[in-house]
N, C-alpha and C positions, 0 to 999 in steps of 0.2 A: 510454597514460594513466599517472597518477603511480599509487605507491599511497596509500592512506589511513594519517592519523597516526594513532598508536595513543594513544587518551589513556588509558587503561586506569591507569596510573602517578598520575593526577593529579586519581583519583575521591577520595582521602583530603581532598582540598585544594579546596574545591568554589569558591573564589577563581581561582584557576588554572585550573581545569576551566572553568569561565565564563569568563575572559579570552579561551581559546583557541577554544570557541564562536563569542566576539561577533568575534574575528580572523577566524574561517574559514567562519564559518555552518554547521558542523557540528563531531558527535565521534565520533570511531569506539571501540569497546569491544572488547574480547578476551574470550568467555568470559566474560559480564557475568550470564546466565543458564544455569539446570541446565539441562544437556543433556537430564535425565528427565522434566520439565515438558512440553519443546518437543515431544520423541517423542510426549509422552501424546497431545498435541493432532494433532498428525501423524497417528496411528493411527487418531483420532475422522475425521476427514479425510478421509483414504484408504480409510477403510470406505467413505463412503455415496459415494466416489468410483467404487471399484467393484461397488457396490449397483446405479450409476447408468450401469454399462458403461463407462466410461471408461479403466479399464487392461488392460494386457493380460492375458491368462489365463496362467496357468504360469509368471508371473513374480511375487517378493517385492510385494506391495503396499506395501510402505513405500520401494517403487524409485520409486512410480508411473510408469510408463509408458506412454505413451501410448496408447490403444486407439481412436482414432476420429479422426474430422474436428473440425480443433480447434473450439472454443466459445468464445465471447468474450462479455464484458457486455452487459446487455440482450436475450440471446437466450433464448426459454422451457429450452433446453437448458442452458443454463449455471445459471437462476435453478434450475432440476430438482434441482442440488446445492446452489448456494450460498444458499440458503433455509433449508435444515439444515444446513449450518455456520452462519450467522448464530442459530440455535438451541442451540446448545452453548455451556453453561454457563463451561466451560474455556476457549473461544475469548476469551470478554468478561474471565476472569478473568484473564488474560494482563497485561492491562493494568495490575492492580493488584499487578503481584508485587512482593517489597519491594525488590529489586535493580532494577527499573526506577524505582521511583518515589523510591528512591535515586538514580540519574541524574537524571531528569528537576526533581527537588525542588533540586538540587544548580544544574540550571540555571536553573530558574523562582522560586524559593524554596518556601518550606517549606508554603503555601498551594494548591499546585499539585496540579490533578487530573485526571484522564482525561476528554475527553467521552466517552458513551456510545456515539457512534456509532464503531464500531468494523470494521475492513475488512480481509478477508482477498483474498489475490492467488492466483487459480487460474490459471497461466498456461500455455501448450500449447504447445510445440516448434511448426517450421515456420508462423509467423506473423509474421516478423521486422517487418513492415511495420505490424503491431499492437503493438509494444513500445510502453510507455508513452513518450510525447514529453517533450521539455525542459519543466517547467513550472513554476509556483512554486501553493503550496498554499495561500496567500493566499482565491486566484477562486474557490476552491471550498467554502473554509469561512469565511471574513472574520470579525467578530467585532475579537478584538484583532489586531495584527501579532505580539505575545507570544505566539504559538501555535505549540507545537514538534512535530514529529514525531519516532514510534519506531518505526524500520522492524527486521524481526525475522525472518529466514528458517528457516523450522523443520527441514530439514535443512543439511548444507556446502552451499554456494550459491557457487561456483566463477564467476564469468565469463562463462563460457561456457553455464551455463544460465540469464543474464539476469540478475544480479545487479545490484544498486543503483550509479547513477553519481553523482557531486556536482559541478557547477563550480564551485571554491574561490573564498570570497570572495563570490558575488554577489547577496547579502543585501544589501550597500552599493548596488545599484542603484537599489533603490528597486521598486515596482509595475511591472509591465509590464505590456503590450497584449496579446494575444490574438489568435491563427491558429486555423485548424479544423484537425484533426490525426485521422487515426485513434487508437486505442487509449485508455486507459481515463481518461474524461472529454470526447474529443473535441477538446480545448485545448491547445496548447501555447504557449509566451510565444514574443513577437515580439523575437526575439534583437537587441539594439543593437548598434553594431562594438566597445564596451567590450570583448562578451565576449571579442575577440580576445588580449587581454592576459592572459585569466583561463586556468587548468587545469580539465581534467577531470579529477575523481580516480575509481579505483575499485579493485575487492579483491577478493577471494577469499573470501567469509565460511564460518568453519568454525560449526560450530551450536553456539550459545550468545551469539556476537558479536552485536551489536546496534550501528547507527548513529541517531543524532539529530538533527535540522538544521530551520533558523527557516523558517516559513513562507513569506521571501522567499527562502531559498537556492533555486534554479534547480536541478533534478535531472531522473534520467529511467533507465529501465532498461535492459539492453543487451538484445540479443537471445537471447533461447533456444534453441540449435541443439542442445540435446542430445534423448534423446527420451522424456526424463521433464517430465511436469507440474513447472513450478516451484512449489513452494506457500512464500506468505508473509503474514506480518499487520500493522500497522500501523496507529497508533492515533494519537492527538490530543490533546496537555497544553496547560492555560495555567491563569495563577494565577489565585485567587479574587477578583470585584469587578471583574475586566477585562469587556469586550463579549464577548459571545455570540449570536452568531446562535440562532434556534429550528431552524434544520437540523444542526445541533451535537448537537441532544439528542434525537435519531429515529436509528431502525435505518438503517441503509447500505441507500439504495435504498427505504425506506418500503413495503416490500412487505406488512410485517405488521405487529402492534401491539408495545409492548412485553410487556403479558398475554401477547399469542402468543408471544413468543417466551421470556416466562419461565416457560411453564405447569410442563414437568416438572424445572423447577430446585431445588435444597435449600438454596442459599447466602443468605440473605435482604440478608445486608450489600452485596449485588451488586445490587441491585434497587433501581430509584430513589433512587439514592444522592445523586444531583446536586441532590437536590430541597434538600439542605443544605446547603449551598454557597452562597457570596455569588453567584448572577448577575446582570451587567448585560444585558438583552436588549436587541438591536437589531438595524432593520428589515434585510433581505437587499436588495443591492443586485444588480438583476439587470443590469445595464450592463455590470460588472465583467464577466462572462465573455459577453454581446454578438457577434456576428459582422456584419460589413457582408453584405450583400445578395450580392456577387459570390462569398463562399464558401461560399453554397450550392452552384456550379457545381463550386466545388474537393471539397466534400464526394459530392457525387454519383458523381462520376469516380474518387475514390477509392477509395469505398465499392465501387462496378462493378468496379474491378480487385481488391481485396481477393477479392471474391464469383466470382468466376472462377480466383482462383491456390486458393481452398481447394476450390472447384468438384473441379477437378484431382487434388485428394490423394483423393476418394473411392474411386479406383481403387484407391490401395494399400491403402485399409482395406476394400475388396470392397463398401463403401453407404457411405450420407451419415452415418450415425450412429455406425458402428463394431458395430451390432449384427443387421447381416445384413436391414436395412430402409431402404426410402428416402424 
């Protein structure tokens, strides 16, 4: 794969910075955020990660390293943790730092704001088959097509522990169709033979970089072979008066209320903020992400062998959980 251009040069000139956006369907940044921000949130993180057995013993918590059978979305063991990160005040306020919303503002205009639902990435070594698929972000939040992402890795995020992939360019496709796919959403876009012409790019992110790219850029994660938890967060801009969906402005996953999850917060400007904000709401359209009838067959089978290769890793962590139980 190529690597990533660095527009980090071209934030002074947010003309240029936007050109090179609407050319490539992403930006990549350098160092765009304090490194002591990202940590703080990290540490919040890898606490209730090893609260929750997940790392291993006798090693730095801020390595995280894997202690168990991995966990993946939708399972009570994963929501165990990620129910308190969706709880932390610092996770959501990530979003509003003035260096992102510098980016982000630079490429939506100066109207542009977070939605609230807000997602962080707990990802587990040996799952490769679980790596998030090629997909566009479109199916999942719709609304306007002006709706940017800002993916944000809170340690170095190397390649080789999963890091973020882009195929240049294919924003200009347009909407794609939808396959069943393991990994986080279940969907990935039904590739045309265009993308034969396009690049994949990706990078080595040291902490602090941060990339951004349009709702139809086409992306996906590589695989995690190392044997630390990847931990990452990622968030949702569009300007003010565009469409919005009402799943736009709920917690990731709707597990809890807003009230819940602001009970022991101090920040008040972080709290129903969006209620100020121009929105246009409109209906969710459930077709968009749709599967024909035969890939149920495909999701079963998949599912079946996923549920058998992690079967398998029980042995090296001595039980199913990591914590000496089955």
């Amino acid at each position: 794969m190529k690597p990533f251009f660095d527009s980090s040069a071209l934030l002074p000139d947010p003309h240029a910075l936007k050109q090179r956006f609407e050319r490539d369907g992403y930006v990549y940044l350098r160092g765009l955020v304090d490194p002591e921000i990202l940590l703080e949130l990290k540490r919040q993180i890898v606490s209730i990660c090893l609260e929750c057995g997940w790392l291993k013993p006798g090693t730095d918590p801020m390595d995280a390293v894997s202690w168990t059978v991995p966990k993946v979305e939708g399972e009570d063991d994963y929501f165990e943790v990620y129910d308190r990160v969706q709880r932390l005040q610092d996770f959501h306020a990530l979003a509003h730092e003035p260096a992102v919303l510098r980016l982000m503002r630079a490429l939506l205009g100066e109207t542009a704001f977070p939605h609230p639902l807000s997602i962080a990435r707990l990802v587990f070594p040996e799952i490769r088959d679980w790596s998030t698929p090629p997909h566009q972000d479109f199916v999942n939040n719709q609304g306007t097509p002006e709706l940017y992402a800002c993916w944000i890795p809170l340690s170095d995020c190397p390649r080789s522990m999963g890091s973020l992939a882009v195929l240049e360019g294919s924003h200009k496709l347009g909407l794609l169709p939808v396959e069943y796919a393991l990994g986080a959403g279940h969907r990935q876009a039904s590739l045309p033979p265009e993308v034969a012409s396009l690049q994949w790019l990706a990078g080595d992110f040291e902490l602090g970089d941060v990339i951004a790219f349009h709702s139809l850029t086409i992306h996906r994660a590589l695989a995690n072979d190392t044997d630390r938890i990847r931990l990452s967060v990622d968030y949702r801009y569009q300007p003010e008066g565009h469409d919005t969906t009402e799943r736009c402005l709920r917690p990731h996953f709707e597990r809890e209320s807003w009230d819940d999850i602001y009970r022991d917060w101090d920040r008040e400007d972080l709290k129903y903020y969006w209620r100020d904000r121009k929105i246009n709401l409109v209906p969710w359209n459930s077709g968009l992400g749709s599967l024909p009838d035969e890939h149920i067959t495909t999701a079963v089978k998949l599912q079946r062998g996923f549920d058998q290769r992690r079967q398998a890793l029980a042995s090296k962590y001595g039980s199913v959980d990591g914590n000496g139980t089955d």
